[in-house]
BAFI-3210 file (N, C-alpha, C; in Angstrom, 3 decimals, decimal comma, padded with zeros to 6 digits):
// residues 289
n [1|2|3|4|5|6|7|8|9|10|11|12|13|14|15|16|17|18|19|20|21|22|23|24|25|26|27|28|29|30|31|32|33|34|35|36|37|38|39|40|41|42|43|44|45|46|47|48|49|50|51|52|53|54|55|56|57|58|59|60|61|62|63|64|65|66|67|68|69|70|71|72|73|74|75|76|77|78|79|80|81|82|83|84|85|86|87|88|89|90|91|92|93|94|95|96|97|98|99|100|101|102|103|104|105|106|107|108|109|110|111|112|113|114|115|116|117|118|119|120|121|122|123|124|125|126|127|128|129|130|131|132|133|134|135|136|137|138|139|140|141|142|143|144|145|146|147|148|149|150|151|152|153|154|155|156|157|158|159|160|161|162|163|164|165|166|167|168|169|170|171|172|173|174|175|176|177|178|179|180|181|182|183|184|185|186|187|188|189|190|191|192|193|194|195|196|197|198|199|200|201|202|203|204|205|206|207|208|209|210|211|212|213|214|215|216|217|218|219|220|221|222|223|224|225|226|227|228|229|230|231|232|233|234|235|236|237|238|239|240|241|242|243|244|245|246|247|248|249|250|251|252|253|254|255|256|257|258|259|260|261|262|263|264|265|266|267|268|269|270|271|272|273|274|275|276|277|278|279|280|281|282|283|284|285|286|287|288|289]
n.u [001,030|003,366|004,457|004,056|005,692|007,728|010,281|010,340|008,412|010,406|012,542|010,374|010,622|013,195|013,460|011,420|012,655|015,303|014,289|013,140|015,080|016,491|014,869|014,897|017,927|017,590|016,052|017,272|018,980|017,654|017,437|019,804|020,353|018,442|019,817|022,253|021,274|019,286|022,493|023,738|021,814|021,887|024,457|024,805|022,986|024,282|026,768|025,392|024,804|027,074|028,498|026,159|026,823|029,329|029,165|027,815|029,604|031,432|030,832|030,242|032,961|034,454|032,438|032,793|036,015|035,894|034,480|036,815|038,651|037,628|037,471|040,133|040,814|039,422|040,570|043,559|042,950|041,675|044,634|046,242|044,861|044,940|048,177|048,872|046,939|048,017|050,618|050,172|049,065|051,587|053,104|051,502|052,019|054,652|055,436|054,211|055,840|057,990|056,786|056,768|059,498|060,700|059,016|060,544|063,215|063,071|062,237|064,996|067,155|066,365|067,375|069,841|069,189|070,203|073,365|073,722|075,693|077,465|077,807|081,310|083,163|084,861|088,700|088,302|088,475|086,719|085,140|085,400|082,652|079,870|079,886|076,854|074,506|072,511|068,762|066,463|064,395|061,534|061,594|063,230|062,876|060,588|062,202|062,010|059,800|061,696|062,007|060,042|060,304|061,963|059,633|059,705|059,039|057,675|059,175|057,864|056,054|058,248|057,727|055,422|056,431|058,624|056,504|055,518|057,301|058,158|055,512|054,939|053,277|051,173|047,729|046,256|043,183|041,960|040,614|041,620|042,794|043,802|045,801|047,171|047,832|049,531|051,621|052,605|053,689|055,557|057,062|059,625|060,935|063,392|063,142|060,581|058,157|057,082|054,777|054,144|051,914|049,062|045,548|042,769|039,798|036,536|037,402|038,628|041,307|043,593|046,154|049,321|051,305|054,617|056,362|058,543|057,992|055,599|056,636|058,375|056,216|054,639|056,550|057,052|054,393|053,999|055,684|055,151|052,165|052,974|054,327|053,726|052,621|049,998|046,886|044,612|046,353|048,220|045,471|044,634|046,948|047,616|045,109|045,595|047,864|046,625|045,000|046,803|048,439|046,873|045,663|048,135|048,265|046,452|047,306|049,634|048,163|046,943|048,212|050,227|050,576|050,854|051,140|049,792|049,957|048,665|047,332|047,903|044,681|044,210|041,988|041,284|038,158|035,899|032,687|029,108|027,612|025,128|021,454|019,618|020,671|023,054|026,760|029,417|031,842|033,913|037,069|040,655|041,242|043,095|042,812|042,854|041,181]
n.v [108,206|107,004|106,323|103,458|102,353|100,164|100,428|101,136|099,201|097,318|097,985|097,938|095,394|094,391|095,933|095,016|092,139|092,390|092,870|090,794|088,767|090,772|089,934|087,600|087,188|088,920|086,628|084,745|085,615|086,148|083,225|082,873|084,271|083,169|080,550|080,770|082,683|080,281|078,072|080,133|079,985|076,937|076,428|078,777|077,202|074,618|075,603|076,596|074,210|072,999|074,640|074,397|071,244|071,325|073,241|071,401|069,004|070,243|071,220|068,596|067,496|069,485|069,175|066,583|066,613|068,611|067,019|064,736|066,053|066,900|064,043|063,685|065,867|065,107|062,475|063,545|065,035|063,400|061,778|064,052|064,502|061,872|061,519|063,476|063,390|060,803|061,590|063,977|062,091|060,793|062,700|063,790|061,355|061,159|063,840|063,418|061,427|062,866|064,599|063,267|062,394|065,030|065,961|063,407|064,273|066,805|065,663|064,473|066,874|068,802|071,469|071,096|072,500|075,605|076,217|077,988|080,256|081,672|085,241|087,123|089,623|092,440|091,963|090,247|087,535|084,671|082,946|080,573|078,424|078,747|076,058|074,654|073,868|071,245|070,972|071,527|068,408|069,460|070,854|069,745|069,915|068,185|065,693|065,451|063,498|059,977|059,738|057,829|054,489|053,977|052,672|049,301|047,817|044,546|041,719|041,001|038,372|036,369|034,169|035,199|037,175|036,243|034,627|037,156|037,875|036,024|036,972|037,560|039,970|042,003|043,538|046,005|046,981|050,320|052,733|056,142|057,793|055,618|054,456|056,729|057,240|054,553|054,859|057,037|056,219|053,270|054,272|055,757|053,123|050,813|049,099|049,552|050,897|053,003|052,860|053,697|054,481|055,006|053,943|055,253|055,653|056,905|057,707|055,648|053,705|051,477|049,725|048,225|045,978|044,984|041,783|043,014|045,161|044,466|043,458|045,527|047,361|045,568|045,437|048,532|049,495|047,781|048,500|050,886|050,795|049,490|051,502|054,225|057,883|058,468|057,257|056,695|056,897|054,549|052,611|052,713|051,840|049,470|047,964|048,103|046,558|044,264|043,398|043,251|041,146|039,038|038,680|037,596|035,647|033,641|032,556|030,944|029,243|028,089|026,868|027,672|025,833|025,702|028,300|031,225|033,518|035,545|038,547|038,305|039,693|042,060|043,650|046,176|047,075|047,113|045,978|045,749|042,609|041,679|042,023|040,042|037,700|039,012|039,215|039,182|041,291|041,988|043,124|042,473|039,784|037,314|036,505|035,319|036,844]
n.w [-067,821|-068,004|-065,497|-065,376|-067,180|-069,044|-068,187|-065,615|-064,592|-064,850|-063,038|-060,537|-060,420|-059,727|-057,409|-055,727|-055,774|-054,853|-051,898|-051,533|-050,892|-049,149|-046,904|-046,698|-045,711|-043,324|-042,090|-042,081|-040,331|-037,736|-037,461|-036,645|-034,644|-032,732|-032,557|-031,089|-029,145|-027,969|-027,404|-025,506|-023,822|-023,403|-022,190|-020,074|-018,497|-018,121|-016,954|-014,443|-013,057|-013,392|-011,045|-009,165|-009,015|-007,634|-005,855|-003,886|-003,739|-002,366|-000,438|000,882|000,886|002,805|004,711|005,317|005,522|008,281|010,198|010,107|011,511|013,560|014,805|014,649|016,454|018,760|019,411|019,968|022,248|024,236|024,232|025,158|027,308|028,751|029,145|030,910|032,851|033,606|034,670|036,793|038,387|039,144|039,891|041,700|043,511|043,856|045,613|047,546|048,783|049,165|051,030|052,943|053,146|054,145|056,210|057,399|057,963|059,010|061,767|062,539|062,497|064,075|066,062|069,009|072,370|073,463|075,262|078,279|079,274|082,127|082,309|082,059|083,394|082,461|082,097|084,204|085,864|085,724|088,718|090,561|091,048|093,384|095,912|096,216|098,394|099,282|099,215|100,950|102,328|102,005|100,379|097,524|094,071|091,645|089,617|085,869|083,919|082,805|079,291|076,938|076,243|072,999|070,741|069,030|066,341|065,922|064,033|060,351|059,741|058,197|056,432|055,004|053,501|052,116|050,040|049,509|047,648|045,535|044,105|040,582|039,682|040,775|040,809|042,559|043,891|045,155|046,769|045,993|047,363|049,677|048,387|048,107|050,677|051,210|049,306|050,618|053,356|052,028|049,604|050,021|050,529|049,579|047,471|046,638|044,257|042,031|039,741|036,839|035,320|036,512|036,586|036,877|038,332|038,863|041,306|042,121|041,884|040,078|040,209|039,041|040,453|041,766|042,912|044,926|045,589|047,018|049,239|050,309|050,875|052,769|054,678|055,310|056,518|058,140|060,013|060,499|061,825|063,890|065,151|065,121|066,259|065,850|066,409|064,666|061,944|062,316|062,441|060,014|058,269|059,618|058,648|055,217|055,658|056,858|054,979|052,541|053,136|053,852|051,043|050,316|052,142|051,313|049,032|049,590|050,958|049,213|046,594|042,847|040,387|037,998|036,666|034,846|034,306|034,710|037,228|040,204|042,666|044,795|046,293|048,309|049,570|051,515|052,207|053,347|053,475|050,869|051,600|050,181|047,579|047,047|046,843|048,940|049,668|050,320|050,360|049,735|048,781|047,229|043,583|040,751|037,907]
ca.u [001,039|004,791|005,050|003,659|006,286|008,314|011,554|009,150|008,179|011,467|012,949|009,585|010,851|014,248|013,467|010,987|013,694|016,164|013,729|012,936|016,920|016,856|013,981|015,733|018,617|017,081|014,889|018,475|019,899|017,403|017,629|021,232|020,405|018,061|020,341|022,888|020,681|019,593|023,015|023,631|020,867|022,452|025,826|024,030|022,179|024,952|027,593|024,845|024,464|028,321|028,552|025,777|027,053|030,893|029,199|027,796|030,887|032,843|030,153|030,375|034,019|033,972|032,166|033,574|036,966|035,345|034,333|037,811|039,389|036,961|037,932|041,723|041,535|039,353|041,446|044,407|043,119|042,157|045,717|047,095|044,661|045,854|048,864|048,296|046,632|049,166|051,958|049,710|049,172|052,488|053,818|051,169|052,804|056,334|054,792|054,113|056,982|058,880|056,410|057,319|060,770|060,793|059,102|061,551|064,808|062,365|062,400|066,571|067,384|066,087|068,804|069,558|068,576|071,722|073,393|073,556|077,096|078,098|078,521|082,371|083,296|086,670|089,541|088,135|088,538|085,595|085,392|085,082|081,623|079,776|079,110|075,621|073,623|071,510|067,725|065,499|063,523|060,433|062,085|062,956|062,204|060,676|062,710|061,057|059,541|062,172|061,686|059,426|061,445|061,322|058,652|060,028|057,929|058,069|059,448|056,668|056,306|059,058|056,869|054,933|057,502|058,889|055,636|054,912|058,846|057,665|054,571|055,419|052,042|049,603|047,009|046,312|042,621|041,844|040,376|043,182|043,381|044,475|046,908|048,335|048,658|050,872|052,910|053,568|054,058|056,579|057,752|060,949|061,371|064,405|062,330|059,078|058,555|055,960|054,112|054,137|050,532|047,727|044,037|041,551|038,230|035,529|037,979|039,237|042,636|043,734|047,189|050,008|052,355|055,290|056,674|059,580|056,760|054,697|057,671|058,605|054,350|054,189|057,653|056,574|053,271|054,187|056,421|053,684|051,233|053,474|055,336|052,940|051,472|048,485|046,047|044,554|047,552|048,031|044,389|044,922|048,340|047,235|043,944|046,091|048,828|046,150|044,661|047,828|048,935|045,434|046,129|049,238|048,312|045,750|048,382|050,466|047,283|046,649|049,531|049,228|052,500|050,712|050,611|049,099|050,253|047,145|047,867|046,938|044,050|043,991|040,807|040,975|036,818|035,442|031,095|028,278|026,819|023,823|020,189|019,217|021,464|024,311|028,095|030,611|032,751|035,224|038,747|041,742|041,150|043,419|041,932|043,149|040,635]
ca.v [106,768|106,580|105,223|102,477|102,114|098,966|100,506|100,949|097,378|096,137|098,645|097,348|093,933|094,243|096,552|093,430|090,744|092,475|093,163|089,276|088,950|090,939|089,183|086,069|087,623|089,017|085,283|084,116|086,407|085,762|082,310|082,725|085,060|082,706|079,704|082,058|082,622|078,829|077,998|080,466|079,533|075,964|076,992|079,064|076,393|074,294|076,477|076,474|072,758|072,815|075,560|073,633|070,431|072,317|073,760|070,329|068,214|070,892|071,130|067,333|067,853|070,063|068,235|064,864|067,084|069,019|065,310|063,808|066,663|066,642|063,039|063,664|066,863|064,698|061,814|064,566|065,336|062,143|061,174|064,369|063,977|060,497|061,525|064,625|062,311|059,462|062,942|064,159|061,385|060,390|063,531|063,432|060,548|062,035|064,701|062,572|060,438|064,197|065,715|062,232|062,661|066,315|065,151|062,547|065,284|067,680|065,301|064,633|068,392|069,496|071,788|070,988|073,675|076,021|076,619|079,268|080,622|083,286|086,267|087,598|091,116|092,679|091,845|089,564|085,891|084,008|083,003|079,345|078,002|078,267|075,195|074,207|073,096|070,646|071,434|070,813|067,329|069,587|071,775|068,901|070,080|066,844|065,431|064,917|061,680|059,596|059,298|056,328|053,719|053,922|051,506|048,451|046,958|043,091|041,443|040,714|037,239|035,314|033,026|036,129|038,251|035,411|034,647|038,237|038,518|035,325|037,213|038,382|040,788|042,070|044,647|046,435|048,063|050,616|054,652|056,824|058,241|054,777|054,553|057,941|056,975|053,565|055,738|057,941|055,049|052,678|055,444|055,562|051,910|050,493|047,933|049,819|050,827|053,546|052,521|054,958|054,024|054,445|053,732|055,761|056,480|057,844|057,971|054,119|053,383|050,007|049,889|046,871|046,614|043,867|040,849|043,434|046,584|044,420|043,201|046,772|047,708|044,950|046,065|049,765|049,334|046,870|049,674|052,321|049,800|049,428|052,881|055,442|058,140|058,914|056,178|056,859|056,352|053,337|052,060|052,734|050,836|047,931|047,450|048,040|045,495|042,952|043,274|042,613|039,928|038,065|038,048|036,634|033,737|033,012|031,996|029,784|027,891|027,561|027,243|027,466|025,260|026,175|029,809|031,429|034,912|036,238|038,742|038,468|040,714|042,244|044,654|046,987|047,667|046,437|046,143|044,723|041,761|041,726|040,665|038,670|037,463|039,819|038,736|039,320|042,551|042,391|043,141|041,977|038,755|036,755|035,948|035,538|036,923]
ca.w [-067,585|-067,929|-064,818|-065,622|-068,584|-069,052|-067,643|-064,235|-064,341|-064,658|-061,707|-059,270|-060,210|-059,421|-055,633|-054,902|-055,414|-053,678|-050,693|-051,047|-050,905|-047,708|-046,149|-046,637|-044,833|-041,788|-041,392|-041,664|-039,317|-036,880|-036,515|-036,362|-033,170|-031,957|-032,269|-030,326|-027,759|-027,643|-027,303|-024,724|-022,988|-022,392|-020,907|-019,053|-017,468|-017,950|-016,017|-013,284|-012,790|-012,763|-010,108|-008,002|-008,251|-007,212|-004,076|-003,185|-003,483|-001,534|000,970|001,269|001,162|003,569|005,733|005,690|006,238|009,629|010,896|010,165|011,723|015,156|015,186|015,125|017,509|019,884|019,636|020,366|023,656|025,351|024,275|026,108|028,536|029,473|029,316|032,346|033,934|034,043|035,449|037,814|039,409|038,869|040,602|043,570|044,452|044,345|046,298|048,931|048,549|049,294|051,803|054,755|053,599|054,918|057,632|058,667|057,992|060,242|062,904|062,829|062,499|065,424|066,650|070,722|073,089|073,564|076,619|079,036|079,986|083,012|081,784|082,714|083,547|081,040|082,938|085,732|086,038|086,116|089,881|091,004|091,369|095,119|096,653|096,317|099,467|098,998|099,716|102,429|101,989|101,453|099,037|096,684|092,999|091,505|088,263|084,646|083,983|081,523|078,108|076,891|075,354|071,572|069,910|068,279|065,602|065,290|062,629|059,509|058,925|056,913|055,233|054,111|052,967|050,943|049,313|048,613|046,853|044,282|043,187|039,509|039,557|041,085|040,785|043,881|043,423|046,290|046,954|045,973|048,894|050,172|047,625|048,295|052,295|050,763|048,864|051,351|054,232|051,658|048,759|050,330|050,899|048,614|046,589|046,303|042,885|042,098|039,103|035,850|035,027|037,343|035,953|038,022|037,659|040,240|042,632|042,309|041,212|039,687|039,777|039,169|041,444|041,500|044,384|045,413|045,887|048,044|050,166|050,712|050,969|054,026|056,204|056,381|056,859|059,820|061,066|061,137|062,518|065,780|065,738|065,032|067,081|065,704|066,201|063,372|061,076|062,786|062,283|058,285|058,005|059,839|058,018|054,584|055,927|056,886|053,539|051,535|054,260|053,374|049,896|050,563|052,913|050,249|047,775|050,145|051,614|047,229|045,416|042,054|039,771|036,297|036,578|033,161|033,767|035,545|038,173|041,647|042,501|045,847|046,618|049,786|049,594|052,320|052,157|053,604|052,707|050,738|052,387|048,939|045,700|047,016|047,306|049,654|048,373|051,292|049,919|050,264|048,121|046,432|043,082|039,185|037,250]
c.u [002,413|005,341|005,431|004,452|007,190|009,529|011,146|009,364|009,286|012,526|012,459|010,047|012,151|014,300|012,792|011,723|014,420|015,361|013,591|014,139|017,035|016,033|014,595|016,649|018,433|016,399|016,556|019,259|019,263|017,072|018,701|021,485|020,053|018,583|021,749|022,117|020,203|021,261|024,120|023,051|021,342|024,023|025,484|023,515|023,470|026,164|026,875|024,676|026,337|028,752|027,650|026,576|028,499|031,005|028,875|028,719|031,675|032,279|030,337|031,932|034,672|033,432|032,322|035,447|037,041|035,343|036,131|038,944|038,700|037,521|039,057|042,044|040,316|040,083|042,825|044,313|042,555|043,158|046,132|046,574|044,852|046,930|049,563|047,787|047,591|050,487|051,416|049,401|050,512|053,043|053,169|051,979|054,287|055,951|054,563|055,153|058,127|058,712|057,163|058,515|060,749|060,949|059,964|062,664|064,269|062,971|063,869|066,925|067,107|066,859|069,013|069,688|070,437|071,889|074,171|074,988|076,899|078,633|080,102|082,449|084,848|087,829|089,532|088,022|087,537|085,910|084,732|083,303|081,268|079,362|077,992|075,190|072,415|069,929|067,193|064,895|062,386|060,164|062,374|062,461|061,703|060,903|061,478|060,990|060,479|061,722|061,434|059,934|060,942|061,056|059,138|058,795|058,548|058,499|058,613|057,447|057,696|058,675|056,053|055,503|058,295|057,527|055,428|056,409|058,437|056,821|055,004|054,794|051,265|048,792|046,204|044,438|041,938|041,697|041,868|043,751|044,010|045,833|047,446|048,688|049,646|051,734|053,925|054,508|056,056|057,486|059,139|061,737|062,546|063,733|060,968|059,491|057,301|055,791|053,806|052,833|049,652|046,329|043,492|040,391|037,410|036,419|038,636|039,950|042,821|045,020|048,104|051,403|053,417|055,843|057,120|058,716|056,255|055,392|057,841|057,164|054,412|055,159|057,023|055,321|053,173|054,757|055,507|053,278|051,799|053,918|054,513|052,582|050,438|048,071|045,417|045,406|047,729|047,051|044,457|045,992|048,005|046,042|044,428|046,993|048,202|045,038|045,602|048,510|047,823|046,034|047,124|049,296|047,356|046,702|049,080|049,525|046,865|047,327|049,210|050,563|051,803|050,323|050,558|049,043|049,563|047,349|046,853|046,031|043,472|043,522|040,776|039,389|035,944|033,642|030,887|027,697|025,052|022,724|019,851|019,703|022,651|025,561|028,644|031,472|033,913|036,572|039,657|042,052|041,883|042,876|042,478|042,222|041,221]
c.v [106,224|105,898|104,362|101,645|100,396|099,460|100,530|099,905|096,688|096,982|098,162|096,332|093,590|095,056|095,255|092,281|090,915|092,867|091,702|088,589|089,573|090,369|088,073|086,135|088,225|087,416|084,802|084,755|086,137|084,449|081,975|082,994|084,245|080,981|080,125|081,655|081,209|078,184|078,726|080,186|077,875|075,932|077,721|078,182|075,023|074,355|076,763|075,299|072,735|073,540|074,706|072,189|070,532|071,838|072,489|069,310|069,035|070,901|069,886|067,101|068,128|069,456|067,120|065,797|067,385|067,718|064,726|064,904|066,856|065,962|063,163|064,312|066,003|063,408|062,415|064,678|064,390|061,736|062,359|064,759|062,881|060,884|062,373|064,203|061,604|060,858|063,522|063,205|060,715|061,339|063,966|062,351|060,530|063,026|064,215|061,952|061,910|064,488|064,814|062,506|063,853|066,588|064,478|063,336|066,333|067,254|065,236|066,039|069,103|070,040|071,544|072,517|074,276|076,473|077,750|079,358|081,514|083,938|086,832|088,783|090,997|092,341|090,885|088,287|085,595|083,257|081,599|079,242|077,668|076,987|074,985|073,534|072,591|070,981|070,655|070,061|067,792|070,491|071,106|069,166|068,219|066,613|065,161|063,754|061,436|059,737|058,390|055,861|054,207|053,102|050,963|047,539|045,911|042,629|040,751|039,684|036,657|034,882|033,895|036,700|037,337|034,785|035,612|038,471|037,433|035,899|037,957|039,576|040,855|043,311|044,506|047,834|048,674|051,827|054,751|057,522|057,276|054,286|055,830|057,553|055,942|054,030|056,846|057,278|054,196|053,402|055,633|054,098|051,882|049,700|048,412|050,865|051,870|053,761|053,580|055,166|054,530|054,750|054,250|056,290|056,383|057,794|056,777|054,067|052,056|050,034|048,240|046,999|045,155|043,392|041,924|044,612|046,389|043,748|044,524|047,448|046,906|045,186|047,297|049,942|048,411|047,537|050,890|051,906|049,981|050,664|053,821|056,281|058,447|057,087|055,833|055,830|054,898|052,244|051,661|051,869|049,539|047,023|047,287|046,819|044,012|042,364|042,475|041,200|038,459|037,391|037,004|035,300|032,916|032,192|031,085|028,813|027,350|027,706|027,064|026,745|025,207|027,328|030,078|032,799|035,645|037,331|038,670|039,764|041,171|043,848|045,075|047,655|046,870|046,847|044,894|043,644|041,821|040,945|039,734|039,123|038,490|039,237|039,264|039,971|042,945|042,409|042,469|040,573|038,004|035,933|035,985|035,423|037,136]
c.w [-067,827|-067,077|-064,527|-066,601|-068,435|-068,279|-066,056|-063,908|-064,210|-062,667|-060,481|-059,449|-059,289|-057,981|-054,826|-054,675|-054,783|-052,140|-050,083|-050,366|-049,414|-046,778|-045,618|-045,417|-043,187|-041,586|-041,429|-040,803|-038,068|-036,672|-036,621|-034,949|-032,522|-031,981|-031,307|-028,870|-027,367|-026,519|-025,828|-023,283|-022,245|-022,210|-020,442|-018,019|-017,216|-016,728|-014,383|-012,698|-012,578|-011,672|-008,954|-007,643|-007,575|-005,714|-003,472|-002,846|-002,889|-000,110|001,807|001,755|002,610|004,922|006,688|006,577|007,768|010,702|010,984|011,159|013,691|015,510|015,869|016,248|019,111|020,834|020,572|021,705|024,435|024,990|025,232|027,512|030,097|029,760|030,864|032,874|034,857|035,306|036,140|038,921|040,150|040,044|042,194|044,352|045,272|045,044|047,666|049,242|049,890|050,527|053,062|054,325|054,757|056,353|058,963|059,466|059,250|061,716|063,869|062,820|063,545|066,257|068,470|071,174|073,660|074,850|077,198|079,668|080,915|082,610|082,282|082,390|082,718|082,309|084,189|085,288|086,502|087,266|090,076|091,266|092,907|094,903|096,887|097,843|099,080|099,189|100,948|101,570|101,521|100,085|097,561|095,049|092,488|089,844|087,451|084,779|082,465|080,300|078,189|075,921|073,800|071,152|069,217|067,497|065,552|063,986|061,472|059,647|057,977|055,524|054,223|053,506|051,836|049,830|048,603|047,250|045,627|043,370|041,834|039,369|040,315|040,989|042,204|042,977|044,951|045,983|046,367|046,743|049,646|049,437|047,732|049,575|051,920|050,478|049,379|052,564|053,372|050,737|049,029|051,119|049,481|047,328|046,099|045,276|043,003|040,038|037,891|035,195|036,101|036,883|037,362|037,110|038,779|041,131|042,796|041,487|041,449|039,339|040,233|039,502|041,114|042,749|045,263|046,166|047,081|049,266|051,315|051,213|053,202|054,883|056,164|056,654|058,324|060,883|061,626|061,616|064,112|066,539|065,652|065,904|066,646|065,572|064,843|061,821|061,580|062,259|060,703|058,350|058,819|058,853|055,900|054,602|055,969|055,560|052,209|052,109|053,830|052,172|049,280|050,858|052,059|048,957|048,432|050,433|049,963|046,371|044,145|041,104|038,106|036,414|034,794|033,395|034,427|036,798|039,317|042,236|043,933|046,120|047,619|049,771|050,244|052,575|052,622|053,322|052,021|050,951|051,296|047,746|046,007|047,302|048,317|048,845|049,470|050,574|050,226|049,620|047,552|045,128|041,610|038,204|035,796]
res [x|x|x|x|x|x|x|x|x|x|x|x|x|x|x|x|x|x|x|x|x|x|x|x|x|x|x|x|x|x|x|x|x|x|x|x|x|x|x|x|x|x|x|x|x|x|x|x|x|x|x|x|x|x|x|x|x|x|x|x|x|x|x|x|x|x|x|x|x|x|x|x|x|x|x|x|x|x|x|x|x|x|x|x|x|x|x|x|x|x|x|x|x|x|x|x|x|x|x|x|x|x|x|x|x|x|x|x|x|x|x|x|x|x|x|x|x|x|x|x|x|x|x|x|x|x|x|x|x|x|x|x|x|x|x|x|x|x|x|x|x|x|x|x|x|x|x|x|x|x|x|x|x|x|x|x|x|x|x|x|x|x|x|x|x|x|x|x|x|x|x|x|x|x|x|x|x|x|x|x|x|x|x|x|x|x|x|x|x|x|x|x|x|x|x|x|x|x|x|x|x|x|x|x|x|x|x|x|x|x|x|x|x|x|x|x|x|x|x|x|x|x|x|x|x|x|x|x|x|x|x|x|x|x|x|x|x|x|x|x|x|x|x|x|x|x|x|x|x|x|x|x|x|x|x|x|x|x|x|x|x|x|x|x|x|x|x|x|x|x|x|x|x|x|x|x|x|x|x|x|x|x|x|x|x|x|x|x|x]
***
C-alpha cells in the first residue's frame, strides 16, 4: 500500500495540475487557431469582394472606354468619308472639265491630209506638166458640196447676264448627272468657279454657286444650245439655260432692295402636277427659302 503513500499523493497532485496547466494551454491554443482562422476567413472574403468589385469597375471601365472609342472611330470615318466624298466629286468634275478640253485640242490638231508629189528618176529633171484637156460635158466629175457655214450662236440677253453677275448666291439643286453635263459645258469658262463642296445624296446635288459662275453657266450653255451637233446635247443645254434664265427673270420682274442674305434657289426637277393637295415641283424657280 505504498503507493498510496503521501509522497504518491503529492506526485498525483502535482501530474494533475500540470495536466490542468496543459489543458489550459491547448483551450488557449485553440482559440488562438480558431481566431486565426476567423480572421483568415475575413480577408479571404474580403480579398474576394475586392477582386469582384475590381473586375466590375474595369468591366464598366472597359466598357464605357469601347463606347467612347466606337464613337471617336465612327466619328473618324464620316469625317474621312466626307472628306472622299467632297475629292471625288471634286475630281469628277475636273475630269470632265479635262475630258471637253481634249476634245476641243482633238478637234484643232487634226493634222491636214499630206500631199502627193511625182516621183523623179536619179539624174532626170522633172519634166513640165502635160496640158490637161478639159473633159467632155458628159464626162464632168461633179465637185463636193461646200462646207456649211459655221453656226453662230446669238448673243444671251444683256439684261440677263447683268442680273445673273449681281446675284451674290445661289444654290443650284439638280441630278448630278446634270451637274456633271454644266461642268463639262462651262468648266472652262473664265468666271465659272467649280465649287469645293458639293452636298449629294440619292443622286441630288445641292450645290452654291456665285453671280460670276452663272454668267459664265448662261454664255456656254447658249453656245451649245445653237452650236451643237448632237441634238441631244443641244436639248439638255437649252432646257438647263432656260431654267437658270427663269430664275433670273424672276428676280428682275421682283426686285428685292432689303436682301437678308438668303440665296437664290434654282431647282432643275421638273414633275407633274398633283391630281389632289399636290404642288407644282417644276424647277427652275426663283425663291429665298
Amino acid at each position: 500500500m505504498a503507493i498510496f503513500g503521501k509522497g504518491n499523493s503529492d506526485l498525483l497532485r502535482q501530474t494533475l495540475a500540470q495536466l490542468g496547466r496543459i489543458g489550459e494551454d491547448l483551450a488557449a491554443l485553440k482559440q488562438q487557431v480558431a481566431d486565426q482562422q476567423h480572421a483568415i476567413d475575413q480577408t479571404r472574403r474580403e480579398a474576394n469582394a475586392a477582386i469582384a468589385n475590381g473586375l466590375t469597375d474595369n468591366r464598366a471601365a472597359i466598357s464605357t472606354g469601347l463606347t467612347g472609342a466606337r464613337s471617336v472611330i465612327r466619328e473618324g470615318l464620316d469625317e474621312i468619308n466626307g472628306r472622299f466624298g467632297d475629292a471625288l466629286t471634286r475630281i469628277g468634275s475636273e475630269l470632265g472639265v479635262i475630258h471637253d478640253g481634249i476634245n476641243h485640242l482633238e478637234g484643232e490638231l487634226e493634222p491636214p491630209a499630206p500631199r502627193q508629189s511625182a516621183p523623179m528618176a536619179d539624174g532626170v529633171a522633172e519634166s513640165a506638166p502635160e496640158p490637161q484637156h478639159e473633159p467632155a460635158p458628159d464626162t464632168v466629175e461633179a465637185h463636193e458640196p461646200a462646207p456649211a457655214p459655221e453656226q453662230v450662236a446669238p448673243a444671251p440677253n444683256p439684261g440677263i447676264l447683268r442680273a445673273a453677275a449681281g446675284i451674290a448666291h445661289a444654290t443650284l439643286e439638280a441630278h448630278r448627272d446634270t451637274w456633271a453635263f454644266l461642268i463639262q459645258v462651262a468648266g472652262n469658262e473664265q468666271h465659272f468657279h467649280i465649287p469645293g463642296k458639293v452636298d449629294a445624296h440619292k443622286g441630288f446635288v445641292n450645290v452654291r454657286v456665285s453671280g460670276p459662275s452663272l454668267v459664265a453657266a448662261i454664255t456656254s450653255l447658249n453656245q451649245v444650245t445653237h452650236t451643237a451637233d448632237s441634238p441631244v446635247t443641244q436639248a439638255i443645254a437649252d432646257h438647263i439655260h432656260g431654267k437658270i434664265t427663269q430664275a433670273v427673270q424672276a428676280i428682275i420682274d421682283n426686285p428685292r432692295t432689303n436682301g437678308d442674305g438668303t440665296p437664290v434657289r434654282i431647282v432643275i426637277d421638273d414633275r407633274a402636277q398633283a391630281d389632289q393637295g399636290g404642288d407644282d415641283q417644276g424647277g427652275g424657280q426663283a425663291s429665298r427659302d
